[in-house]
N, CA, C and O of each residue as an XYZ file, in Angstrom:
196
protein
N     103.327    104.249     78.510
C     103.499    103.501     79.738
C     102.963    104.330     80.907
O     103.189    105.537     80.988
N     102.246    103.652     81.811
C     101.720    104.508     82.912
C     102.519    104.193     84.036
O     103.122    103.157     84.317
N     102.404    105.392     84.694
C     103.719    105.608     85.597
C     102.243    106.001     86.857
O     101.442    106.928     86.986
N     102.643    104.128     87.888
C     102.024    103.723     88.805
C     102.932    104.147     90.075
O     104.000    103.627     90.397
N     102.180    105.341     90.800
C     103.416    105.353     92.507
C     102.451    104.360     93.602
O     101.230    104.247     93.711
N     103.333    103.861     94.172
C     103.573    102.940     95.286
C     102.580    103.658     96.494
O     102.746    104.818     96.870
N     101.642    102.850     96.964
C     100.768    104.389     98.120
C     101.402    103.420     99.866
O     101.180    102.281    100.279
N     102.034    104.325    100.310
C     102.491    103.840    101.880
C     101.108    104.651    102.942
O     100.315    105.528    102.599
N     101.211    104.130    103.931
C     100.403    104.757    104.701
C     101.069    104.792    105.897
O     100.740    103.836    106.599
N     102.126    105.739    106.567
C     102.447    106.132    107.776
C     102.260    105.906    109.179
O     102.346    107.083    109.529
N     102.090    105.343    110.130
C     101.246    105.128    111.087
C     102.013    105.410    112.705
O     102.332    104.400    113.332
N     102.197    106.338    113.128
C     102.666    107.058    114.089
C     102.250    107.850    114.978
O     101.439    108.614    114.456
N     102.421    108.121    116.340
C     101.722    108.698    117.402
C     102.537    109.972    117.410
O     102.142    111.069    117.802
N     103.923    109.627    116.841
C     104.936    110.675    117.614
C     104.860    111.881    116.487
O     105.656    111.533    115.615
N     104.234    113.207    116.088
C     103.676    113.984    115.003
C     105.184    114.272    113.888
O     105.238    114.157    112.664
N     106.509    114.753    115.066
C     107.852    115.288    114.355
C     108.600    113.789    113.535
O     109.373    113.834    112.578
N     108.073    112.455    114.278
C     108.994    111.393    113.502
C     107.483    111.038    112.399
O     107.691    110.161    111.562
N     106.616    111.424    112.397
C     105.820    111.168    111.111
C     105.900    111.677    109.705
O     105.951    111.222    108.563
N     105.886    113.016    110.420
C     106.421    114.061    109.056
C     107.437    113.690    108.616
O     107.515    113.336    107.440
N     108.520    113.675    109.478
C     109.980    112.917    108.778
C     109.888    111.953    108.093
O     110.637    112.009    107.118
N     109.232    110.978    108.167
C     109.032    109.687    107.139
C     108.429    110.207    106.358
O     109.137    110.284    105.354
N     107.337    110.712    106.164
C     106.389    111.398    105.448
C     107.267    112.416    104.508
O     107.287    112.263    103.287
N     107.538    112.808    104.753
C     108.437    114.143    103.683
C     109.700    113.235    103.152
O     110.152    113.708    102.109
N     110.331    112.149    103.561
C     111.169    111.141    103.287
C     110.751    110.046    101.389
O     111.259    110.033    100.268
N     109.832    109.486    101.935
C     108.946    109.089    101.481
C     108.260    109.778    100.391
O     107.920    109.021     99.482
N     107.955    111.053    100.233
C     107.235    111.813     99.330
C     108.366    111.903     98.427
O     108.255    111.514     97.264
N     109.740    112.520     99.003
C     110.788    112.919     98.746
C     111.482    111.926     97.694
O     112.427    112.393     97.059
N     111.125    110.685     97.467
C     112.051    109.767     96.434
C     110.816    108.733     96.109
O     111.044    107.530     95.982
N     108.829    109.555     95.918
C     108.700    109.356     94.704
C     107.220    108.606     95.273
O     106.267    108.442     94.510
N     107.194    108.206     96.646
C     105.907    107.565     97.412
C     105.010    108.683     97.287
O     105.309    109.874     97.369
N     103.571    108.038     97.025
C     102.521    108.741     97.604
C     101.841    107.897     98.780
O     101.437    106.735     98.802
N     101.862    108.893     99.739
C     102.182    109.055    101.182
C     100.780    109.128    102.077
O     100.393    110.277    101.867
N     100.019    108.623    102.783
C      99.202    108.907    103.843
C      99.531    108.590    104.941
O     100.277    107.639    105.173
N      98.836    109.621    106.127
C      99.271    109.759    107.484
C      98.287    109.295    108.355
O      97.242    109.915    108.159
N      98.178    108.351    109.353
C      97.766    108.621    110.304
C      98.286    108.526    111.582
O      99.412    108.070    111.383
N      98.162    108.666    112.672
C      98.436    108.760    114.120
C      97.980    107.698    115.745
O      98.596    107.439    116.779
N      96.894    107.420    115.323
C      96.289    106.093    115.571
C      95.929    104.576    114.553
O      95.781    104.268    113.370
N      95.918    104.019    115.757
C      95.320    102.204    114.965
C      94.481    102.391    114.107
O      94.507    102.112    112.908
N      93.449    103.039    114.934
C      91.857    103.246    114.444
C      91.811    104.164    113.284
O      90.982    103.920    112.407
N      92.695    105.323    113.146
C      92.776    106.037    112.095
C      92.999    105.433    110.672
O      92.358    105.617    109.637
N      93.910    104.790    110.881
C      95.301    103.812    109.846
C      93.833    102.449    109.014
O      93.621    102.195    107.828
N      93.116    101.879    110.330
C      92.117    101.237    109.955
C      91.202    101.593    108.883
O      90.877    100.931    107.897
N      90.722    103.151    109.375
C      89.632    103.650    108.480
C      90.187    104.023    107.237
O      89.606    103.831    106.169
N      91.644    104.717    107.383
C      92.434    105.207    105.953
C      92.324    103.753    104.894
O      91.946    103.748    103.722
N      92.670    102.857    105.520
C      92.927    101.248    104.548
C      91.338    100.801    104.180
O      91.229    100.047    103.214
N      90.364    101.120    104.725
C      89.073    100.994    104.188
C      88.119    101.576    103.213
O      87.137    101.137    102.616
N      88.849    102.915    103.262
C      88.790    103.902    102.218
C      88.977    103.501    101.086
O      88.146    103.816    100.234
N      90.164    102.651    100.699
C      91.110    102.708    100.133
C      90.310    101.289     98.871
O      90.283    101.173     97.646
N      89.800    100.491     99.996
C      89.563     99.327     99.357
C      88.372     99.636     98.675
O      87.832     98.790     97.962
């Protein structure tokens, strides 16, 4: 059986409440990306596809 993790992508300006979700999140099993802007979060999800 393949063991599929869930991918979240973060999207926050404020750097200390990002990490917190981010290390939250990693912490019970998400794989986790960050970004900080719209435009960032945009290009991360385009990557992706």
């Amino acid at each position: 059986m393949t063991d599929i993790k869930t991918k979240i992508l973060v999207v926050e300006d404020e750097e200390s409440i990002r990490r917190f979700i981010t290390l939250n999140l990693s912490a019970v099993g998400y794989e986790v990306g960050e970004a900080d802007t719209g435009e960032k979060a945009l290009a991360a999800g385009n990557q992706r596809v």
